[in-house]
N, C-alpha and C positions, 0 to 999 in steps of 0.2 A: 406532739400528741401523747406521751407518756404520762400525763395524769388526766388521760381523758380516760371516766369513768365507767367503769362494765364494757369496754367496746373491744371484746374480743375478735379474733380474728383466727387464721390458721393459713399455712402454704403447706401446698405439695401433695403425694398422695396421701391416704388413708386419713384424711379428715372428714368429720362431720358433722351436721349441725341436724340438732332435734329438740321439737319443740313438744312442749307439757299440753296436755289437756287432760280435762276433767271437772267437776262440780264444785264450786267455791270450798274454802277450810277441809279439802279433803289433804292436804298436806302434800302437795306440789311443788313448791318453795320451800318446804324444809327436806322435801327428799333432795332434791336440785345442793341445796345448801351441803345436806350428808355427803352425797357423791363426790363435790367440789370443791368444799371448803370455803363457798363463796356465797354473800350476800346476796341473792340474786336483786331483792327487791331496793330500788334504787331513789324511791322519796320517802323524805322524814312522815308522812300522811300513812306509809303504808308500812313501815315498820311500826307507828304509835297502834294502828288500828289493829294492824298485824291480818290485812287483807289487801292482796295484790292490786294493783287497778290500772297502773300498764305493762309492759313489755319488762321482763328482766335479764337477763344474760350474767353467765358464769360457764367455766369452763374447765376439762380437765386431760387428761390424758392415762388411758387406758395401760396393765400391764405390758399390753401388746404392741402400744408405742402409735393404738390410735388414737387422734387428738377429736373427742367430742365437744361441739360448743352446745349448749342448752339456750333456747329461749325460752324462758319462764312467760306462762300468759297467764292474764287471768279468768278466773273462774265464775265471777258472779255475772249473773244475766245483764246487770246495767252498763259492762263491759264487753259485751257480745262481739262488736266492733274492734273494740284493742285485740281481742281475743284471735280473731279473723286476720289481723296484721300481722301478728306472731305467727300465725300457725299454716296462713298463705305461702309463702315463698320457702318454708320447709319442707326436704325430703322425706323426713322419720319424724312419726308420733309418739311419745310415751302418756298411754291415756292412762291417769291416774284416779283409785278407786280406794276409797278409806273403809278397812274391814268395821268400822263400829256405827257405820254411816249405811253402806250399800248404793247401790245404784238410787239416781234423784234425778231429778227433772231436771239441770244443768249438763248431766253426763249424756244425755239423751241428743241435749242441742250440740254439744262438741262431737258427741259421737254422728251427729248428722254434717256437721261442718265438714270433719275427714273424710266422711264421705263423698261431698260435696266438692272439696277438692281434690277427689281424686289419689290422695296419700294410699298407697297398698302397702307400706311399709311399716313396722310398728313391734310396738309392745306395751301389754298389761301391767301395771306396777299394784298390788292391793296394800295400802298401806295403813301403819297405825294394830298391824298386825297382836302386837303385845298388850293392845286395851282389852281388843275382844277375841282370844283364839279360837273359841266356839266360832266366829259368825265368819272365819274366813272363808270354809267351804262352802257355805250359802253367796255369800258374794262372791263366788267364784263360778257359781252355777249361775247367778242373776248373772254376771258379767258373759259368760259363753251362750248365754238368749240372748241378751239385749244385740250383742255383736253377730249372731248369724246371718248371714248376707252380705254382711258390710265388707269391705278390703280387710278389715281385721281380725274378721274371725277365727282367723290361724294363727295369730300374733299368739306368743310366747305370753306365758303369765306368770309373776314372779312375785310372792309376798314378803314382806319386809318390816322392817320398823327402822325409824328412822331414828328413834330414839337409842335406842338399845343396840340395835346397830345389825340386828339378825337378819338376813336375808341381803345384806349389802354385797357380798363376797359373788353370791351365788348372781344376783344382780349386774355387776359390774360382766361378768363370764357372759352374760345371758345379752349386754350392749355389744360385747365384742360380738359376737356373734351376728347379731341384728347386721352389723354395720359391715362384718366381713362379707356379708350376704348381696350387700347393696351394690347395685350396678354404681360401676365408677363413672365420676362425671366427665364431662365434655371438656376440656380443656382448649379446641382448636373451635369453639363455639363462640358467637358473639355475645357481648354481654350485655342482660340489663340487670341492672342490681334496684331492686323495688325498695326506696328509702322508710326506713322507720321511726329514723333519730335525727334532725340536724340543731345543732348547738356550736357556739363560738368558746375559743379555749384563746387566752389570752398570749400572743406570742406567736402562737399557730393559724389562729383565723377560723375560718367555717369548718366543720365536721361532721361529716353525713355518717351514718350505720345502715347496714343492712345486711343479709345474708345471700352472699356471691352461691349462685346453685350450678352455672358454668360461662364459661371461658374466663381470661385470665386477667387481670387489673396491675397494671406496672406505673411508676412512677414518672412521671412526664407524660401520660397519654392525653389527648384530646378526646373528652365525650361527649353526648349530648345531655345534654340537661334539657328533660323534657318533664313538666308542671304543670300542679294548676295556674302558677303566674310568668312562667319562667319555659322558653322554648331556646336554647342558644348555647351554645359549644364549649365549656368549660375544663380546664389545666387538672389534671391531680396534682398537686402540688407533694404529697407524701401519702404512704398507704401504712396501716397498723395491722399488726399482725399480733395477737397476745400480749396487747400493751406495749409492743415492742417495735419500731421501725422498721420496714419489710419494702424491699425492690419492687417486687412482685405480691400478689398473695390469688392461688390459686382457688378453684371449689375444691369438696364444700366448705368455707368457712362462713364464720361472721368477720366482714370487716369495718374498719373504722377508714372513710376517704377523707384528707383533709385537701378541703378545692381552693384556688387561687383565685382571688379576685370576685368571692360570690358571696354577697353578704347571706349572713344564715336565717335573716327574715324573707328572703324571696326562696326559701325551701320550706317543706313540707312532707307529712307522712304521706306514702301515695307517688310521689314524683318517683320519677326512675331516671338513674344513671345509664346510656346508651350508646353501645359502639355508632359510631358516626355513619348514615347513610344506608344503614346495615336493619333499620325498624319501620314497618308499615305502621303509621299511627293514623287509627282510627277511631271513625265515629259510629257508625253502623256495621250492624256485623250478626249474623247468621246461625245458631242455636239449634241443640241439641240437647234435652234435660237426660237427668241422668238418675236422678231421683227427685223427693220432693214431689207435691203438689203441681196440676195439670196445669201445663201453661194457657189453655186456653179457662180458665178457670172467673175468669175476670177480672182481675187484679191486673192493671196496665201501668201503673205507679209505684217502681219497687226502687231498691237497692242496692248496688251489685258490689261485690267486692271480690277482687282483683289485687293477687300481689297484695302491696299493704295499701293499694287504692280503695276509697269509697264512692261510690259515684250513684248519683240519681239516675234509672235510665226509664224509659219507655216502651213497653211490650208491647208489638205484633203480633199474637198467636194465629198459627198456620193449622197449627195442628193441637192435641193433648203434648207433644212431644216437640214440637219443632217450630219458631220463633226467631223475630229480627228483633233486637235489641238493639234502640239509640239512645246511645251516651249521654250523657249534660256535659261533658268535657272528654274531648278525643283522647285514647291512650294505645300508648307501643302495644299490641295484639298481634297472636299467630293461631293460628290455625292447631287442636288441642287442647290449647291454655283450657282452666277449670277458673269456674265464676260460680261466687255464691250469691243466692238471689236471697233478700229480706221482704219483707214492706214495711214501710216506713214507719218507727215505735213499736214494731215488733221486736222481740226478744228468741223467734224461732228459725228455724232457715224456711224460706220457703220452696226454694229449690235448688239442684246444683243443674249445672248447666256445662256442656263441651263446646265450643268455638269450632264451626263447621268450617266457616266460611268469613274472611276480614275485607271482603271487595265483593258483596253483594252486588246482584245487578238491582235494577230500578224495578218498583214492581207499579206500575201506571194503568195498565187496562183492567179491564174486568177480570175477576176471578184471577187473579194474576198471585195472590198471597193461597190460596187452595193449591194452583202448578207445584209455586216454589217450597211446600211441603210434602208434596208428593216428590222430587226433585230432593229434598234431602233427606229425605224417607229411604232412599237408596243409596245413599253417598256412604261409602265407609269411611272408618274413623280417623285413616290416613292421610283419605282426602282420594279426588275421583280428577287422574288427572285430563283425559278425554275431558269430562263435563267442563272442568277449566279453561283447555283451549277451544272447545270447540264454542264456548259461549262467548269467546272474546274475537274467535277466526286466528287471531297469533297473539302471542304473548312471552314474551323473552323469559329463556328460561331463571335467569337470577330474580326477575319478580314475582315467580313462583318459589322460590328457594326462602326471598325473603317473607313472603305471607308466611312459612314454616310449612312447606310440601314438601315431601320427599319425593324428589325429582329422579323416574330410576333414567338408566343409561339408556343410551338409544337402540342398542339393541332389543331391551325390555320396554319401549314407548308402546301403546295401542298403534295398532296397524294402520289407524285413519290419521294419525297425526307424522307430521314430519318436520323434519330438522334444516333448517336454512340460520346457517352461521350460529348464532347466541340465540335464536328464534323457536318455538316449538308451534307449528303451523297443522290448524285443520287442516286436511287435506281439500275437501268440498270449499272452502272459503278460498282455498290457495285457486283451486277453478275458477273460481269467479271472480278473482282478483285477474287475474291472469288473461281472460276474455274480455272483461271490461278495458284491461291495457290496450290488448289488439282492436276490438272495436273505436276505440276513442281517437287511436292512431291511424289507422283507415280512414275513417269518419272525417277528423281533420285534413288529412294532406288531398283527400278528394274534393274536399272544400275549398281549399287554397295550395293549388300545385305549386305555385312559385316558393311557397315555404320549403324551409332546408329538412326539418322534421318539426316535431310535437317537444317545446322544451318538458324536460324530467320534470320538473316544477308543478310543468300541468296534470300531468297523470298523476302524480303524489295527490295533487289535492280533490281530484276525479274521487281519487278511490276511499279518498276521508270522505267522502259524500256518499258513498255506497251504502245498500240498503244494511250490509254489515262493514261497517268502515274499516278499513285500515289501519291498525294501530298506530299513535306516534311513541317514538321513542326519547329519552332524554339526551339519548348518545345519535349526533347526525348518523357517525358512521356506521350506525346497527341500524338503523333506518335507509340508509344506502344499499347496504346489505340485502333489506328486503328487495327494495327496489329493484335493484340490478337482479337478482333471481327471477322475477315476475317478467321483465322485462327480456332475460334471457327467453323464460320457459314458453313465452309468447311469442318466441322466433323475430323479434325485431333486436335491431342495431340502434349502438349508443354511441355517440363519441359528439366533444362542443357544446355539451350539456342538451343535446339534440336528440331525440330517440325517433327511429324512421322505418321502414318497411324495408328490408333488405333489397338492395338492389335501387331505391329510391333516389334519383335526382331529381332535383328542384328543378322544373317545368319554367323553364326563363323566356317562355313565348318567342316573342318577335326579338329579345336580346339572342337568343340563344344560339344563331351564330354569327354574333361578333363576339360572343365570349368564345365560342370555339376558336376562333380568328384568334385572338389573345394569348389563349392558351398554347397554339402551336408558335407562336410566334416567341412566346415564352418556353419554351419547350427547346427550339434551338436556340434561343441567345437570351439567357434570364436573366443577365444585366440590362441590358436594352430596352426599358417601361416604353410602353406608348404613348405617344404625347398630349393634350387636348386635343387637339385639331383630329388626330386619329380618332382617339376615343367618341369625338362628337358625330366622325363621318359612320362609323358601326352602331349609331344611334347605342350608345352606351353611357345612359347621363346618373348622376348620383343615387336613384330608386334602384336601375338597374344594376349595377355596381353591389349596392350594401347585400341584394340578392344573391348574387352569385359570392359572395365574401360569406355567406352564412351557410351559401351551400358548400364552401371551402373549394371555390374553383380561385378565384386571386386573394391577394392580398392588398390589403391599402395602406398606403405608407405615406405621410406627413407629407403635406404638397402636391399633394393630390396623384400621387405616383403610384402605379400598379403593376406587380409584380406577382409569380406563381407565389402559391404557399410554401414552395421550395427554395427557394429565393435565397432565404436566409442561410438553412444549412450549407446551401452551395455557397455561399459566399465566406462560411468558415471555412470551409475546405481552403481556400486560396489562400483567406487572411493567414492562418496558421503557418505557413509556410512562409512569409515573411519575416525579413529580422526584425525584429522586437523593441524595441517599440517602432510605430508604423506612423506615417502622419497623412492626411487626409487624401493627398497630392497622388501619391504614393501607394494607397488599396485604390485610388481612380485608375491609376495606370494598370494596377494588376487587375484587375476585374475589366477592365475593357469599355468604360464606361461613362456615362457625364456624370458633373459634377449634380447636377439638378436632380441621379438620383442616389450616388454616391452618400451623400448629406443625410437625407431619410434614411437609407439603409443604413449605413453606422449610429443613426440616433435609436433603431428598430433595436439593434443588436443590442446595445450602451442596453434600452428599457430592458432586457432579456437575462442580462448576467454574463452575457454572453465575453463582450467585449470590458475595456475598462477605459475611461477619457482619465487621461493622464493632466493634461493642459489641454490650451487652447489651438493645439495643432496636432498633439500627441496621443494617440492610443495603444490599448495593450490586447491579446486576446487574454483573457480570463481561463486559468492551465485550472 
């Protein structure tokens, strides 16, 4: 990838990436140029015109030895969109303002974008300084109105010229600054890197751009490739760092991924690169405006952009402020993330929006969209982790973690929720799980006594039927987890996938004692099975039998032979003590036994591991 074009990159700490805004020809691309020494703009169309029209990149590195990467966007209204690409997935703004020009109808819409997403980080550049030095303090003044309210209105302001070169010095001090200021990123964070660029380089294969804002990208990793045509796991093949080859490359840079095996016509601006298993990708998803125009305004057909996503979506207003937005194509979302809203062949923002909620509930009855904005009318901007569990009854804690909640520790949980294994459980729903258990179990075995208990199976799918079901899990054994808790805290016994009322045996009517006949009989001589003719005179015919074998009173062994459930162990004890290897003849004599039940018992053991068939005479015990 070393002549793959503008595709800067950066590792380690004190990197950054900031992206330009401001109103077309105000000279953004020749400041970006001053600073770097780099072209930023990257087609022959927009060097001849000498107006930007997509994405550019250039890069430098600061006295201080920090490496800033610039995305150059453009400025003109008919690029609104490119503009949004560029300036989405950036941590730091430099909104640029030409002293001969002042503030215009384009600075108004970028200064609404940054706002829109959310950017509080920044800086003022007034440029073109040496056309008009009368009119800088006037747009200096226009510039600190137009920004009051916004995240920027403290931002630093710096005039320059790019020609001449004045205010460069002072400029460069005034980034350090910006950047030394900036919370360091996430490095132990999963990544999505929102694609801007993907192009084929001859020798190398596919190459995506985008600007990495946290955790880390290393060479050989498996991501997901998640698109508008394209869902499925793909190789980094190599990562670029400054034009340069890099193991790793940490935030914040710009990097260049070169993927394996992914042609560059099945990517797209929009797609994101994704830690595997690690993104809720949704389609409906829960709002909060943040400025902009009312949502309930009437406008139900807008635009959203997202990262360097464009998507068509559909609005629900709940409220002036609060709104379900669905998608035209599902995308990796967390709970936070910033969306700007358009309508379609507009050129203005129409609103920003905050991401409440990425696993809305259903809203089906009446009046049900009036609750669910009253409902996030109180939610803070964290996220409300009570209203969470309690609306699902349980929900593991890492799929809170992955919607993007800040999950605190259990000591810090709301008092009504509780902790079972990886589980974060209402309390009241845990009640009622818990009583529907004991009921169902009662219920059953008064029904049919001769049953051993209620299998686990049943109760599992009792409680998915409840008026608040039971969650399933994707992992059995966190779903076991539940299980056996509910089952514990409802005082019944588990054991042979059987769950029973403590103390409960299977009610074997008119069997019941000639199984006790059996049992003592097996009790002093456990080699000794009783024969047919026995078993027939204790009316103990194959019903009775499989009954008391699930109540775990015998066991049944090949040939119709019945023996305790202890049977087996007692007959290690013996085998063990024989020299080694043993042959059939031979655990007959030592167990005291016939041959009629000798043969089942050692084929019981063989099924078990227990033992090992050597040949067709010979066996071993299994050490």
């Amino acid at each position: 990838m070393t002549d793959t074009p503008a595709s800067p990159g950066a590792t380690g700490p004190g990197t950054f990436v900031i992206a330009t805004a401001g109103h077309v020809d105000h000279g953004k691309s020749t400041l970006v140029g001053a600073l770097t020494g780099m072209e930023p703009d990257r087609w022959a169309e927009e060097k001849k015109r000498g107006l930007t029209i997509d994405l550019g990149f250039a890069w430098t590195t600061l006295p201080s030895g920090r490496e800033i990467a610039f995305v150059d966007v453009p400025g003109h209204e008919r690029f609104l969109a490119n503009m949004l690409a560029g300036l989405g997935p950036a941590p730091i703004a430099c909104f640029v303002i030409a002293a001969d020009k002042g503030w215009q109808a384009q600075s108004s819409d970028h200064r609404d974008a940054i706002a829109a997403l959310g950017i509080t980080r920044g800086l003022v550049v007034i440029t073109r300084a040496d056309i008009d030095p009368a009119a800088v303090e006037t747009t200096k003044d226009q510039v600190r109105t137009q920004l009051r309210g916004t995240p920027l209105q403290d931002s630093p302001i710096v005039t320059v010229s790019a020609t001449t070169g004045e205010g460069l010095s002072e400029l460069i001090d005034v980034l350090d600054e910006v950047t030394a200021a900036a919370e360091p990123p996430d490095t132990s964070s999963r990544v999505r890197l929102w694609i801007d660029r993907a192009f084929t380089i001859r020798g190398a294969g596919t190459v995506v751009t985008g600007t990495l804002t946290a955790g880390i990208l290393h060479t050989g990793d498996t991501l997901r490739l998640h698109g508008e045509t394209s869902d499925r796991n793909v190789t980094v093949r190599g990562l670029q760092s400054r034009n340069s080859p890099a193991a790793e490359v940490a935030p914040q840079a710009r990097v260049a991924v070169n993927l394996r095996d992914t042609p560059a016509e099945d990517l797209h601006r929009g797609d994101a690169l994704l830690t595997s298993n690690a993104w809720p990708i949704v389609e409906a998803l829960d709002v909060r405006r943040t400025m902009g125009e009312p949502l309930d305004a009437g406008v139900r057909e807008l635009m959203a952009h997202i990262g360097t996503a464009a998507v068509p979506v559909h609005l629900r207003a709940f409220d002036a402020d609060h709104a379900r937005i669905t998608l035209d194509r599902p995308l990796p979302l967390q709970v936070g993330d910033r969306i700007v809203l358009r309508a379609p062949g507009s050129r203005n923002v129409f609103a920003g929006l905050f991401v409440l909620d990425v696993d809305p509930p259903e809203l089906s009855r009446r009046g049900a969209g009036a609750r669910r904005g009253r409902e996030l009318a109180g939610r803070p901007v964290e996220g409300d982790i009570l209203a969470e569990v309690a609306r699902r009854g349980a929900v593991e804690r890492a799929v809170l973690v992955r919607f993007g909640l800040a999950v605190p520790g259990e000591a810090a949980l709301p008092p009504e929720v509780d902790v079972v294994g990886g589980w974060l459980v209402h309390e009241p729903a845990l009640a009622a799980w818990v009583e529907a258990a004991k009921s169902l179990v009662t219920r059953e075995l008064e029904a049919r006594p001769m049953s051993p208990g209620v299998p686990v199976k049943a109760i599992a799918e009792a409680l998915r039927r409840a008026d608040l079901p039971l969650p399933e899990s994707s992992s059995s054994a966190a779903t076991r987890t539940m299980l056996d808790d509910i089952i514990a805290r409802a005082g019944l016994e588990f054991g042979d996938g059987m769950v029973r009322s403590p103390g409960h045996r299977a009610d074997l009517g008119a069997a019941e004692s000639g199984i006790a006949e059996i049992e003592s009989s097996l009790a002093a001589d456990p080699f000794s099975a009783p024969e047919a003719d026995d078993l027939r005179e204790l009316g103990l015919g194959a019903r009775e039998l499989a009954v008391a074998e699930k109540a775990g009173r015998v066991l049944r062994l090949g040939g119709g032979v019945i023996v305790s459930p202890r049977t087996p162990a007692q007959a290690m004890r013996v085998l063990a003590g024989l020299e080694q290897p043993f042959t059939t003849s031979q655990a007959r004599q030592a167990l005291n036994t016939t041959r009629r039940t000798v043969i089942p018992l050692l084929e019981h053991l063989d099924s078990r591991g227990w033992t090992r068939r050597l040949d067709t005479t010979h066996r071993e015990v299994v050490r």
